[in-house]
N, C-alpha and C positions, 0 to 999 in steps of 0.2 A: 392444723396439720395437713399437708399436703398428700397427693394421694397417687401424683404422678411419679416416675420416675425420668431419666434418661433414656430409657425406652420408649416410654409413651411420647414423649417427647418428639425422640427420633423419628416415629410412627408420624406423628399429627404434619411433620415440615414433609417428609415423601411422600405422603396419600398427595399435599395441597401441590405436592412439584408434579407428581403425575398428573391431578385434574388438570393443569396448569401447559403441562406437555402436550397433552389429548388434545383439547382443545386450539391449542396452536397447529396440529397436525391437520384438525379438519380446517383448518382457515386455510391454511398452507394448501392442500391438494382443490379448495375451491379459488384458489387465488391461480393455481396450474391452469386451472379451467379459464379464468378469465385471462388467462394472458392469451391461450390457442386463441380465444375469440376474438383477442386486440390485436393480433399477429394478421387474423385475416380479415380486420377491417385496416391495417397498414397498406394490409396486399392488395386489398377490394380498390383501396385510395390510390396508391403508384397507378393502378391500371387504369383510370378515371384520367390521374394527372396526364399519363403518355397520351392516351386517345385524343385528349383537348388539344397538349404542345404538337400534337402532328398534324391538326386543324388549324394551329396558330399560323403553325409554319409556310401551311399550305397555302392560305389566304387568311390574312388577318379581319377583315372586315366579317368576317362573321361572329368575332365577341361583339360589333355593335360600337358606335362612337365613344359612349362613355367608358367601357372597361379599356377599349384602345388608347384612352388619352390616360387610362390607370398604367397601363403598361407598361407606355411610353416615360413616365414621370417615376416609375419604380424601376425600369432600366439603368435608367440614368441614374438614378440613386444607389442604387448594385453595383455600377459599372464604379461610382468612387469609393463606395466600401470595399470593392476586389481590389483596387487600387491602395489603398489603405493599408488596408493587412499584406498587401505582397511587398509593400513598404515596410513594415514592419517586419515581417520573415527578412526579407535583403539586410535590414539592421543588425536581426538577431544572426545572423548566419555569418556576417562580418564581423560580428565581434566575438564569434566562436572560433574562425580561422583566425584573428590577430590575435587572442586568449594562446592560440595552440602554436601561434609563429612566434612569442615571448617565451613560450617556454624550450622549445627547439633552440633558441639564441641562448637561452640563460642553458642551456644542458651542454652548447659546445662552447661556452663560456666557460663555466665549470669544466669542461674535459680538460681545454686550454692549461686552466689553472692546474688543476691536477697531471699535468702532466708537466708541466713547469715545476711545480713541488716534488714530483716523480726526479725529476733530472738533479734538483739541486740536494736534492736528500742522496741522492747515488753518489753525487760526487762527495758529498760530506764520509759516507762510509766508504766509498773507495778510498777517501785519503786516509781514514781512520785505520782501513784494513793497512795501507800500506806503512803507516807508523806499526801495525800490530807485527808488521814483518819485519820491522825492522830490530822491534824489541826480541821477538823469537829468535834471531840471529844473534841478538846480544848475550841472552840470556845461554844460549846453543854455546856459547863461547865460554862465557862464565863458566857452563858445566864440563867445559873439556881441560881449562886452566883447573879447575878443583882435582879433575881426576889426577893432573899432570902433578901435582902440588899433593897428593894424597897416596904417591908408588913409593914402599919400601922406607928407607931412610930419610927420604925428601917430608915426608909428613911431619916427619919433629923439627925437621931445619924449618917447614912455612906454616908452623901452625899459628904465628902470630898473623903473617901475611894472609892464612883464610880466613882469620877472624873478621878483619877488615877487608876481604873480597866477599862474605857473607852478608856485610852490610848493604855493597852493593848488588847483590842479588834480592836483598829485601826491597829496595826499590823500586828494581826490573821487575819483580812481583806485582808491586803496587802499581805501577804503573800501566804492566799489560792488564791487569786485574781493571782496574780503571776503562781501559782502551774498549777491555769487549763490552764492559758494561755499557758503555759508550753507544756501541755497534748495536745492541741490543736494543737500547732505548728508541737508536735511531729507525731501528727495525718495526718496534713497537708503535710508533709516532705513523710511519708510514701504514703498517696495519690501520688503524682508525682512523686514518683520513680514505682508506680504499673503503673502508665501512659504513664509513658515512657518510663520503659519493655514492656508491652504490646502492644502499637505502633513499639518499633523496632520487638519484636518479631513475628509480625505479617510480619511489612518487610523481613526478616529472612524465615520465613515460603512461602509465597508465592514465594519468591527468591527458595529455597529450591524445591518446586515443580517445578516450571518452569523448574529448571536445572536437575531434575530427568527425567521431560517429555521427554524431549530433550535427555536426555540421553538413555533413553529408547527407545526412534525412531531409534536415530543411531545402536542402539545394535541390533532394529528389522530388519535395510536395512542391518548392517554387516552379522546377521546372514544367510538372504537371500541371500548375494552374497556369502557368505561361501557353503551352501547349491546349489547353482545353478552357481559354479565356472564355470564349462566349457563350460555348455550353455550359459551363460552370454559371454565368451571369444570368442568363435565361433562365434556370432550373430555378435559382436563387428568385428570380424577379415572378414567374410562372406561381411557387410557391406560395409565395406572399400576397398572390391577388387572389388567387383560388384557391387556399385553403383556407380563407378567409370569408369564405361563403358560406352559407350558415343557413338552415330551415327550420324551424317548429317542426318538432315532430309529431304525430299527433296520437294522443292514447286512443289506444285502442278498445271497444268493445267485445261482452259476452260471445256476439255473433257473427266478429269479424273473424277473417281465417286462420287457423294457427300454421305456425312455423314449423315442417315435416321436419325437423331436427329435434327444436328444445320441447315444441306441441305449446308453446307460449301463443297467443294471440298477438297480432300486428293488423294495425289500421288498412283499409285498402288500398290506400296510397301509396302506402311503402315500400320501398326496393331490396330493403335489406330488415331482418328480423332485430329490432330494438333490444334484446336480450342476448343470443350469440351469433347476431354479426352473418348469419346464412343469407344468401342474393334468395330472393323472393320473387324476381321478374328476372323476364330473359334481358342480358346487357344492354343499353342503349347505345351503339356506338357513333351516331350523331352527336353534332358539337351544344347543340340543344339538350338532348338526354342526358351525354354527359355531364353539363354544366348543374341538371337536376341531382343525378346521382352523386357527386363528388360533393356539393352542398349538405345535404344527408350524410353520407360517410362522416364529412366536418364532426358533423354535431355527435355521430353514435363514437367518434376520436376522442374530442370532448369531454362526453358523458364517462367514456370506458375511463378514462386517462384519472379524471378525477376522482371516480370510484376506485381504482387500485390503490391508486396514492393514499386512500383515506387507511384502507387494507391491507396495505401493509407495514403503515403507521402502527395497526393493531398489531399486525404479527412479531412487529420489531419490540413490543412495549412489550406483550406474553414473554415473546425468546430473553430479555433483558431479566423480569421477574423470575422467569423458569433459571437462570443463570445465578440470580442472588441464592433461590432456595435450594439449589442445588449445592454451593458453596458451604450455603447453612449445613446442610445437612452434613456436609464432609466434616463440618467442626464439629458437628457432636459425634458424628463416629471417632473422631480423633480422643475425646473426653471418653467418651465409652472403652476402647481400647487402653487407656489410662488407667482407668477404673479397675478394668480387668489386671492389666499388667501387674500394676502398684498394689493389687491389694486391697483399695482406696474404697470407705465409706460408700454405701448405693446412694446415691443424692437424689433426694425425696422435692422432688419440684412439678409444678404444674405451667402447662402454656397458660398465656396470661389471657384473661379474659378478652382484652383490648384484641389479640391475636385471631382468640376464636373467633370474635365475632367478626373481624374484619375477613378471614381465610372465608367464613361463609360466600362472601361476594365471587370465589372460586368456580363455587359448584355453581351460584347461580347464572355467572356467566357463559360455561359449560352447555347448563341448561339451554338456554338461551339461542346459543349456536345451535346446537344439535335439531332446535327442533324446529330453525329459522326454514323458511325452501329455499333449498339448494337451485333454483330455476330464476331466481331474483334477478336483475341488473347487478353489477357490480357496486353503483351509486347507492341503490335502494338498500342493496343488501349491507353495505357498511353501515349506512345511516341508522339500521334499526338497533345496533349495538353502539353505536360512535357515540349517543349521550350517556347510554351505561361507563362504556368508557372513560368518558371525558368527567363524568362526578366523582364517579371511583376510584379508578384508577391514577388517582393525581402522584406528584414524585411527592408529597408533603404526606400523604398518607400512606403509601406503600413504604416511607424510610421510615414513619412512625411503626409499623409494622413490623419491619425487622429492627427495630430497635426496642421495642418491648420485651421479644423475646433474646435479644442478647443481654438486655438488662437482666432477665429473670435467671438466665442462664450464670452469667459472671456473678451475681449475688448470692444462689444457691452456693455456686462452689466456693466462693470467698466464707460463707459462714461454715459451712459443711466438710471440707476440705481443706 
């Protein structure tokens, strides 16, 4: 006999969405943290980068033969990838103005037509009106011959003669009866064909700007990169030779100095604090210093880049679990409310064992975070949860999980209910 209800039930899925929540929030505001300190090794790096390009510029011989002949041969290589893609924009951008010139054509194509149907549907009801007027004249006569044929003694002299002028007023009837419905139809025909030019050509229209907008963007980035070919090519080529510099960094020691920000230790070497990204020496703005420090930034870009991506791998996988058992929980509140509504049996069920024991992995994860230091790397600090993660938290286990307790749930109330 079971001992739980739909309450305890309800209890056991909200405790495990909250542990579940918390814990995403403290990942979330340590992940805040590592982004300010990736934001100012980006910043720390651009400044590196400019200081070298105004040394390149200045005289190149001071990167040295072999980064100059790297340069030189990555120039070249940018200069046909910029080439390349503004090839490709000039394509895309031509077939967005010939997209939007086809349909311009096909909209005064269509006016053309439509207004050619305009005209010949006018003349069809202008002749149609003018049989209508001719019948109104007939019929106007008919009822002046009846009245003349229907004064005093005259009525019994023609009452044969209006029987057979009655006939022919049935006609004049039918016939103008006929004529408007005529005008009508034609009237009608014309309505839907204005309603359904004016619906496509509204599609037409809006299609039309979209494909100018668009067109217009591309034509404002082409002519920007036309305009800013070389510095575009250089930043491009600079990039790719210098941020490709790279150093061992070196762990640091008990008794080397800490970092007046995080209070982390950093090797004596180092320019910048291996944990958040603080300058630890005054800037070098030689093309020598600089070539040191932008080497270093590389690696802690790197480091940072790899450890967020792991962290927020975690956060996305937490916020997706926190999203199933929040759902869950909405469906037994909906049963619950049921329950109460209808009247309906208390359903005596328990969360399934398989559940409990796997929900434990909640809290111990929780744990885990909580009591990790907040002072870590970004890399380190993912790493010490990322294999808890990675066993646990698999999509085979967490769907066996929610699928335990939906079994437990739709079987309770299939027997109970």
């Amino acid at each position: 006999m079971s001992s739980g209800t739909l309450e305890t039930f309800h209890r056991f899925v909200t405790n495990n969405y909250l542990i579940i929540i918390n814990t995403k929030d403290v990942l979330s505001k340590q992940q805040q943290k590592f982004e300010t300190y990736f934001n100012e090794v980006k910043k720390a790096r651009e400044h590196e980068l400019k200081q070298i390009t105004e040394h390149i510029l200045a005289d190149r011989t001071k990167l040295g033969k072999e980064m100059n002949h790297k340069l030189d041969s990555t120039l070249k290589a940018e200069r046909s990838l910029f080439d390349e893609e503004l090839s490709k924009l000039e394509k895309k951008r031509k077939k967005l103005v010939d997209e939007a010139e086809e349909l311009r054509a096909a909209s005064l194509e269509e006016e053309k037509k439509l207004k050619a149907k305009n005209v010949d549907l006018d003349r069809k009801e202008e002749a149609l009106k003018a049989k209508n007027e001719k019948l109104l004249k007939r019929i106007a006569e008919y009822n002046r011959r009846i009245k003349e044929m229907s004064r005093g003694f005259g009525f019994f002299r023609n009452v044969f003669r209006m029987k057979q002028v009655q006939n022919e007023r049935k006609v004049l009837d039918e016939e103008q009866t006929n004529l408007v419905l005529r005008i009508d139809a034609l009237r009608k025909k014309w309505e839907e064909i204005d309603e359904t030019f004016t619906k496509e050509e509204k599609e037409r229209k809006d299609k039309w700007l979209q494909l100018t907008t668009d067109a217009s963007a591309i034509k404002a980035k082409i002519d920007h990169l036309n305009a800013n070919r070389e510095q575009i090519i250089q930043r491009s080529a600079f990039e790719k030779i210098l941020f490709a510099r790279s150093v061992k960094i070196t762990e640091p020691t008990k008794n080397d100095p800490k970092c007046p920000r995080c209070s982390m230790p950093n090797s004596q070497s180092a320019h910048f604090c291996r944990i958040c990204a603080q300058r630890l020496k005054k800037d070098r703005p030689d093309m020598s210093g600089s070539l040191i420090e932008i080497a270093e930034l590389n690696q802690h870009f790197e480091n940072f880049s790899a450890g967020m991506k792991s962290s927020q791998e975690i956060i996305g996988l937490l916020g997706g679990l926190a999203s199933g058992l929040e759902k869950f929980t909405a469906s037994i509140s909906d049963m619950l409310n049921s329950q109460r509504k209808y009247n309906l049996k208390v359903l005596s069920l328990d969360v399934p064992k398989q559940a409990r024991d796997y929900a434990k992995n909640f809290a111990a994860l929780k744990e885990k975070v909580d009591k990790m230091n907040k002072s870590l790397h970004p890399s380190n600090f993912s790493s010490q949860i990322d294999s808890f993660i990675t066993k646990v938290f698999t999509e085979e286990k967490i769907k066996a999980f929610f699928e335990s307790m939906g079994d437990e749930l739709s079987r309770a109330a299939d027997i109970q209910w």
